[in-house]
C-alpha positions in Angstrom: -1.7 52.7 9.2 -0.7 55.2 11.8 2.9 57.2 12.3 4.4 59.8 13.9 3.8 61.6 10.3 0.4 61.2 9.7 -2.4 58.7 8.9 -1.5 56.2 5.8 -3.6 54.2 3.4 -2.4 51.7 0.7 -4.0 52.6 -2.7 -3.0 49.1 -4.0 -1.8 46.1 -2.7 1.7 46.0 -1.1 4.2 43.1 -1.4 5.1 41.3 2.2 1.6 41.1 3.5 0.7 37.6 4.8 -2.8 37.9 4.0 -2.1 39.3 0.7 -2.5 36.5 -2.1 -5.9 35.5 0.1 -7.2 39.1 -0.7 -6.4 39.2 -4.6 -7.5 36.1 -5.3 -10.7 37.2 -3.8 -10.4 39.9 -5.9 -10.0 38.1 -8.8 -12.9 35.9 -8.5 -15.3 38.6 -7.7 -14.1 40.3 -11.2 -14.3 37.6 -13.1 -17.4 36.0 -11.2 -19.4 35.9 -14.8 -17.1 33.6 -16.5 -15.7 31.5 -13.9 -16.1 27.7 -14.5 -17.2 28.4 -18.4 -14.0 29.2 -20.0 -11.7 31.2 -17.3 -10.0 29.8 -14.6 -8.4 31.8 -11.9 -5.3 31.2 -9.6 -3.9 34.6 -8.0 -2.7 36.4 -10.9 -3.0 33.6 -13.8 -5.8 33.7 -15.6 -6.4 30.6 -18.0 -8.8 31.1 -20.7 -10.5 28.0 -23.0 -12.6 27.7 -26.0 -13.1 25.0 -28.8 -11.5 26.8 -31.6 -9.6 30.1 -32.4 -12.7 32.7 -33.5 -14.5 31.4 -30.3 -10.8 32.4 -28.3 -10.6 35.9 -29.7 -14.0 36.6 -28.4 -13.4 35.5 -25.1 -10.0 36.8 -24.9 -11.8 40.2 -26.1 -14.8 39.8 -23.3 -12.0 39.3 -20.4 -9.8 42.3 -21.2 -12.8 44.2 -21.4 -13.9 43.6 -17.6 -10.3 43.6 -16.7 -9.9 47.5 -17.6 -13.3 48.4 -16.4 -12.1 47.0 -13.1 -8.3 48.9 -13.8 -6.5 45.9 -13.6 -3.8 45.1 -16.5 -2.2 42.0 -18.0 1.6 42.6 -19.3 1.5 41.4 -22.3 4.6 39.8 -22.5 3.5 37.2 -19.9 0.7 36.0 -22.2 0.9 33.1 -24.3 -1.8 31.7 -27.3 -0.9 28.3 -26.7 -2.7 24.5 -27.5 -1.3 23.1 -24.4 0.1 24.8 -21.2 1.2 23.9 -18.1 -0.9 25.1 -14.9 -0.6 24.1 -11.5 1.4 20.9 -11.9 -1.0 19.7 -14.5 -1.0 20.0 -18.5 -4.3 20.9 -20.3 -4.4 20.5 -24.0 -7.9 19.2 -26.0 -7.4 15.9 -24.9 -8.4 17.0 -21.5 -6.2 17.5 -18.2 -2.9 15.3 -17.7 0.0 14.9 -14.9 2.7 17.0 -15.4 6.1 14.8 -16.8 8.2 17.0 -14.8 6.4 16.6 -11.8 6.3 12.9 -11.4 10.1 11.8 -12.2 11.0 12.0 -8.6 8.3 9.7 -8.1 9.6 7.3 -10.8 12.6 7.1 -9.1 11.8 6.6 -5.8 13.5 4.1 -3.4 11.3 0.6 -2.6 9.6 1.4 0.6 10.8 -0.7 3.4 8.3 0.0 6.3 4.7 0.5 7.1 5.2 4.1 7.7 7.1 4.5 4.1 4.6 2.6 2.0 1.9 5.1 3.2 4.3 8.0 2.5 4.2 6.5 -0.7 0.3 5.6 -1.3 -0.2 9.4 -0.5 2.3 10.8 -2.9 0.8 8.6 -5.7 -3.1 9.0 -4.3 -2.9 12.4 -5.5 -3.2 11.5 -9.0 -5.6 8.8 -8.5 -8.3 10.5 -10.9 -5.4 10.3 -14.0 -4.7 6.3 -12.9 -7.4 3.5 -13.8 -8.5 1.0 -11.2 -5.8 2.9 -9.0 -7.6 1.2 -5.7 -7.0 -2.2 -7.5 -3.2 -1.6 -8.1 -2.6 -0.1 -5.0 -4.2 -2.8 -3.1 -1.4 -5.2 -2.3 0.6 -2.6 -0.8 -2.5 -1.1 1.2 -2.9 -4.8 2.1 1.0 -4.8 3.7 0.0 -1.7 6.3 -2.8 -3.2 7.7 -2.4 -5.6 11.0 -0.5 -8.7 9.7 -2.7 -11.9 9.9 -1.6 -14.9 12.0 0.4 -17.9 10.0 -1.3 -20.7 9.3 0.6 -24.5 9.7 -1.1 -27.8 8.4 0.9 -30.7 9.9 1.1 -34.2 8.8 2.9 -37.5 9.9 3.0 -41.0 8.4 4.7 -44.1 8.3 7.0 -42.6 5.5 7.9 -38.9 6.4 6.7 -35.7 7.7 4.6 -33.0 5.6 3.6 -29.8 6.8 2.5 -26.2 4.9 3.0 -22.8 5.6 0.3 -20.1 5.0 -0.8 -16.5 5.6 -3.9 -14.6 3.9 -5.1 -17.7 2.2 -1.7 -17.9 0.3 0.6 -20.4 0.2 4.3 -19.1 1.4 5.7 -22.7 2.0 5.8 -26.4 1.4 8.0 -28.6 3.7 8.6 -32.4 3.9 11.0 -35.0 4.8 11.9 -38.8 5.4 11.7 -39.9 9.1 14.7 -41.1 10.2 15.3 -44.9 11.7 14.8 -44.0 14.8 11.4 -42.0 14.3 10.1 -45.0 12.6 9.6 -46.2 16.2 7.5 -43.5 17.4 3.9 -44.0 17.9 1.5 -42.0 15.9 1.2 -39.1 19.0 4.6 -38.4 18.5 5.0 -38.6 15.0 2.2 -36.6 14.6 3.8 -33.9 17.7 7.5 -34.5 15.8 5.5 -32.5 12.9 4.9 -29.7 14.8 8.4 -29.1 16.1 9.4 -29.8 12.4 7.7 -26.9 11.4 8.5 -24.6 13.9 11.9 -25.2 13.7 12.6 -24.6 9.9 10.1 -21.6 9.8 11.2 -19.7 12.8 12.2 -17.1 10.9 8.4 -16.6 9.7 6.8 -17.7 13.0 9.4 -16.8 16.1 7.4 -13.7 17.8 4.3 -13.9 16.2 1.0 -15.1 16.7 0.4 -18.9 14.8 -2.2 -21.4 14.5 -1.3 -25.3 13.8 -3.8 -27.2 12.4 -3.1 -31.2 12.7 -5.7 -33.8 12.3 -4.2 -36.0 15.6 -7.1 -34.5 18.1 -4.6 -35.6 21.3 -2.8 -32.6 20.6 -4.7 -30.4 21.0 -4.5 -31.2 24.7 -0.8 -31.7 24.8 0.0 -28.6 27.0 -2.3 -30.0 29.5 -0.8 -33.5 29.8 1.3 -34.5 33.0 2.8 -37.4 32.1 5.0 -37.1 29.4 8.3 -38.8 28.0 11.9 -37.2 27.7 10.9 -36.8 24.3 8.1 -34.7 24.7 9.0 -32.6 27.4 12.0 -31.4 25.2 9.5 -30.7 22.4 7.0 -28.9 24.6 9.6 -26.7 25.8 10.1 -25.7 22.5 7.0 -25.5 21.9 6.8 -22.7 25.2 8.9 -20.3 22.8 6.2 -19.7 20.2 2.9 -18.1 20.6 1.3 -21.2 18.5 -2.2 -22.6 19.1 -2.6 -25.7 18.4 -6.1 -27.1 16.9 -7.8 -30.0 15.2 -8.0 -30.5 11.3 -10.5 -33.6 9.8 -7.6 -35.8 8.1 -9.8 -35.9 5.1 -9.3 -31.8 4.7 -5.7 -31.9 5.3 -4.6 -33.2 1.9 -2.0 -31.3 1.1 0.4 -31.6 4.5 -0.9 -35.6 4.0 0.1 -35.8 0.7 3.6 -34.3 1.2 4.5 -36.2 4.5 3.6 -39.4 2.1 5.7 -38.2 -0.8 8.3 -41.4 -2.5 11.5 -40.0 -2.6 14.4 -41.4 -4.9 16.9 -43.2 -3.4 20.5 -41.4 -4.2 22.2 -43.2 -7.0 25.6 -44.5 -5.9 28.4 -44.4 -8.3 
């Protein structure tokens, strides 16, 4: 470099340089280029030597300093260490192989349950890094990959009979909900298109929670209702039912009564009478 006192030139390498660590570590692989990968690993200025057994060490120990003051570079020998286990770049290598670093990982053992899409992957990231130390990491990690993908639509089997109502709640093949009641004096009156409709607005009413604002499909095995939306003449009854029907974005589609055993079965369920004391 160039001022007003003359021309300048470093003879070794200065702190504050932003390029500076990119250089050494050149440096240091070209030096120790030989050995690299068959017992020395470099990182800047550590140097990690590893052999099987002590005699094999001292030669390699020797074989490094060697090339290291041919090249007039020194290593303080207070900073080196004969040790069976040591701690390098966030891992710890012994003769068992390479492990995670204890101290590295209790902030993730303590981290907070992740509440949102956006702080489950935060988290999958943070513990993807030490997938090669975890077995079958992809299998336990897969439920919470599963929960930031798109969410799949609910599923609702609906059944009516002359006893009661059944219907089932599902999502991803899983079962999230079983529902079923008596009918009540007056629904013992309806005829089987309502009953079977009465269903339907049962279970959109006591899963809105689940279902209000997303996208559902209702499987029933009365095939009429599947036209319902279309119909123009309609009762009181059903008006008031398709309106709420209007609120959800629901499709509604046939089911073979024969398939839909388990809605079937609940809406025929025998229910104790209360004992009266």
């Amino acid at each position: 470099f160039r001022t007003r006192y003359g021309h300048y030139e470093f003879q070794v390498m200065p702190f504050g340089l932003t390029n500076a660590p990119a250089v050494f570590m050149d440096l240091m692989n070209r030096v120790c280029k030989p050995y690299l990968d068959k017992f020395v690993i470099v990182f800047i200025d550590d140097i990690l030597i590893y052999s099987k057994n002590e005699k094999e060490h001292e030669e390699l120990l020797k074989a490094i300093l060697e090339l290291l003051k041919k090249e007039e570079l020194y290593a303080k020998f207070s900073k080196c260490e004969w040790i069976p286990k040591v701690q390098f770049l966030g891992h710890v290598i012994d003769s068992q192989g390479i492990h995670v670093d204890p101290a590295k990982i209790e902030s993730v053992k303590d981290w907070t349950f992740p509440k949102s899409p956006t702080e489950i992957n935060q988290f999958l990231r943070l513990a993807g890094y030490y997938r090669s130390f975890i077995e079958g990491f992809s299998k336990i990690a897969k439920p919470m990959t599963k929960l930031t993908q798109k969410s799949k639509d609910f599923i609702v089997y609906c059944d009516a009979s002359n006893k009661g109502l059944g219907v089932l709640l599902m999502q991803r093949e899983k079962v999230i909900s079983y529902a079923s009641r008596q009918l009540k004096i007056h629904e013992k009156n309806y005829t089987t298109h309502d009953l079977e409709l009465r269903a339907v607005v049962f279970a959109l009413k006591i899963w809105k929670h689940y279902l209000y604002g997303t996208k559902c499909t209702v499987f029933t095995d009365h095939k009429s209702l599947q036209h319902i939306l279309d119909q123009k003449e309609l009762n009181m009854r059903q008006h008031r039912w398709l309106e709420l029907l209007s609120d959800y974005d629901c499709e509604i589609c046939y089911h073979l009564g024969k398939v839909n055993v388990v809605a079937d079965a609940l809406s025929r369920k025998e229910r104790e009478p209360p004992l009266r004391v």
